[in-house]
N, C-alpha and C positions, 0 to 999 in steps of 0.2 A: 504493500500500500504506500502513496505517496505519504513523502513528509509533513508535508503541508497538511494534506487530509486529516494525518492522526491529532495536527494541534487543535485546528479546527474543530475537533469532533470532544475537545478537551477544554475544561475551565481554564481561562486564562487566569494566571498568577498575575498577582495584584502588580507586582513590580514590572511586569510585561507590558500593563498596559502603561504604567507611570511611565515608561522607554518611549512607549508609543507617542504616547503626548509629546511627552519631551523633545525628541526627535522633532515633531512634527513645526511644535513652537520655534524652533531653530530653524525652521524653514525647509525642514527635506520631504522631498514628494514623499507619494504613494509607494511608487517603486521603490525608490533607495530606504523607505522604512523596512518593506518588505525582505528583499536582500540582505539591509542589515542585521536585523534580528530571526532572518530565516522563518517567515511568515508570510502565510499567504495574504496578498495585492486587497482581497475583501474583507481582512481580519484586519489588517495596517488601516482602510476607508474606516471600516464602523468604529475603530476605538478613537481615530482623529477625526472625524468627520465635521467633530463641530469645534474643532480647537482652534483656536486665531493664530497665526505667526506673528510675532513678536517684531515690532516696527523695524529694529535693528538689523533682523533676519528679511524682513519684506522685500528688498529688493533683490538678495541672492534668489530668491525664491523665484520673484517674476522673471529676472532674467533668464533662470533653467527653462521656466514655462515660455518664456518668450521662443530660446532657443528650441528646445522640441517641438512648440508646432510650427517655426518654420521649417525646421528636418522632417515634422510628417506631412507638412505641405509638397514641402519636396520629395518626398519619397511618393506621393500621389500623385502627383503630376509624374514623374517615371514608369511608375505602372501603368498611368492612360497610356504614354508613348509605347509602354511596352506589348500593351493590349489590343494597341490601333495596328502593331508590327504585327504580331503574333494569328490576329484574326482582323483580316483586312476586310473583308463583310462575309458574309452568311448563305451559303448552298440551301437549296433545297435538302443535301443530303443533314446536313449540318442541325437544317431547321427538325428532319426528325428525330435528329438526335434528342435535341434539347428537349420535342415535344415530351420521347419516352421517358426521358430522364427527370421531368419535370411529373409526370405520371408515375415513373416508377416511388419517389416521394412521396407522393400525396395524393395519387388517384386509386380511387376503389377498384377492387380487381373482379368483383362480379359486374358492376354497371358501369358504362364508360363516363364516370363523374369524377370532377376534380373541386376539393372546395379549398379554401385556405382566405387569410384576411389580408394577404398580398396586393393589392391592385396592382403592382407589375408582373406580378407571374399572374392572375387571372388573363391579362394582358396578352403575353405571351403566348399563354394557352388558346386564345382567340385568333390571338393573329394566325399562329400556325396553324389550327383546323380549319381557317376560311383559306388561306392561301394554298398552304399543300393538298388539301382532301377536300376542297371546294364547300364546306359545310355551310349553307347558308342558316341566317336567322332562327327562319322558322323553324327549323332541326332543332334548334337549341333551347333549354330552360332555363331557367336561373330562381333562384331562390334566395333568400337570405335567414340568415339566422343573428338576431341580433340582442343586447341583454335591454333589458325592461329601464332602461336610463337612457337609451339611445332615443335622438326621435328617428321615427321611423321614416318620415317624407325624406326628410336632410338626407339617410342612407340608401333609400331607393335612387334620390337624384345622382348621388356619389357614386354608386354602381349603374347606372343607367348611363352617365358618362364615363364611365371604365371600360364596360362589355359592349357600347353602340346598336344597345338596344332598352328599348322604351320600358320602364318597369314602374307599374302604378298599382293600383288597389289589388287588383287582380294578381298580384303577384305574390307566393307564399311568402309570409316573413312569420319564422317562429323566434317566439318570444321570448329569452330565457331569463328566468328568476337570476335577481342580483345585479350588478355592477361590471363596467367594462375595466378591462385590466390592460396595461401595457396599450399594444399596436391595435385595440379592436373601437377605434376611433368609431367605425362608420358597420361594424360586425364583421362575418364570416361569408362569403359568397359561394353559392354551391352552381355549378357550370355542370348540366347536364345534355347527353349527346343523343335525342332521339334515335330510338332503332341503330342505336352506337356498337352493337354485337360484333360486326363484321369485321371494326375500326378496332375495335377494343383487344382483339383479335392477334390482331397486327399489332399492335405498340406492342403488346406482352409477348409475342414473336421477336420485337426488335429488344428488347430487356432481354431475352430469355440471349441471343445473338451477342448481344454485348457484354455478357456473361461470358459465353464459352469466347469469344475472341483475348477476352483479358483473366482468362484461367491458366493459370501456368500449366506446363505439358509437363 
């Protein structure tokens, strides 16, 4: 088991977290807490989390933070360039790649349905069954599933310019008891493929292929 795990899963000693602070008032990130005391990056945030740095320390501080997110600025702007080398655009072969693989994730393997709270991968998943497989509209359902604090118009609008299809009264939305958490801003989108049997077919032939091609011999 990792190191970090076993602290984690252990009371911290008082004098652990006093380090913690302490460190933290002098000005040293997240990381370099963590490192130093050999603790993990979540355990160094919750026990500094609300400690001030110490006016003295204030400026080492912002400089480090200065300096890192220009180096992760920079380090992202590298990957685009790297990304724009690497895949100069996109095959049909390519697109079903990404389709199965986007299915293999998070699509149902009895019904050709894919749901998740992504609006870029429902995205995706549209683009590529109208382009490659010609799916029009009408083939297609959609649902939502969203929690009892959402309004409901707001997230039909929001998925109805997502998927470029109309969704109004008539459209399932289940309701679910409780409070939206994290990413489910607008709920859960469920994308279904009328009489998707044939289609559905194929992807799990292309997963089942992409398997045995990357099976070692």
């Amino acid at each position: 088991m990792d190191f970090f795990v076993i602290i984690m899963k252990m009371p911290l000693d008082k004098k652990l977290v006093q380090k913690i602070k302490f460190l933290r008032t002098r000005g040293r990130s997240i990381p370099e807490i963590s490192r130093e005391l050999m603790i993990s990056k979540s355990t160094a945030l919750r026990y500094s989390n609300e400690v001030s740095i110490l006016p003295a320390y204030k400026k080492r501080w912002l400089d480090r933070w200065n300096s890192s997110k220009v180096k992760s600025q920079k380090h992202t702007e590298e990957a685009r360039k790297d990304a724009e080398i690497k895949l100069p655009n996109l095959t049909n072969k390519d697109l079903i790649v990404i389709l199965s693989s986007l299915y293999w994730a998070e699509g149902n393997k009895k019904d050709l349905v894919l749901t998740n709270t992504d609006p870029e991968m429902i995205k995706t998943f549209l683009y590529t069954l109208r382009k490659i497989y010609g799916i029009p509209n009408d083939s297609l359902k959609v649902s939502l599933r969203i929690y009892e604090d959402l309004d409901k118009k707001q997230c039909l609008r929001f998925w109805s310019k997502i998927t470029g299809i109309m969704l109004d009264n008539k459209t399932t939305v289940s309701v679910l008891s409780g409070h939206k958490n994290g990413k489910l801003s607008y709920g859960m989108c469920r994308v279904r493929v009328k009489k998707g049997g044939r289609l559905l077919k194929e992807i799990l032939s292309i997963i089942n292929r992409i398997n045995l091609l990357i099976r070692p011999s």
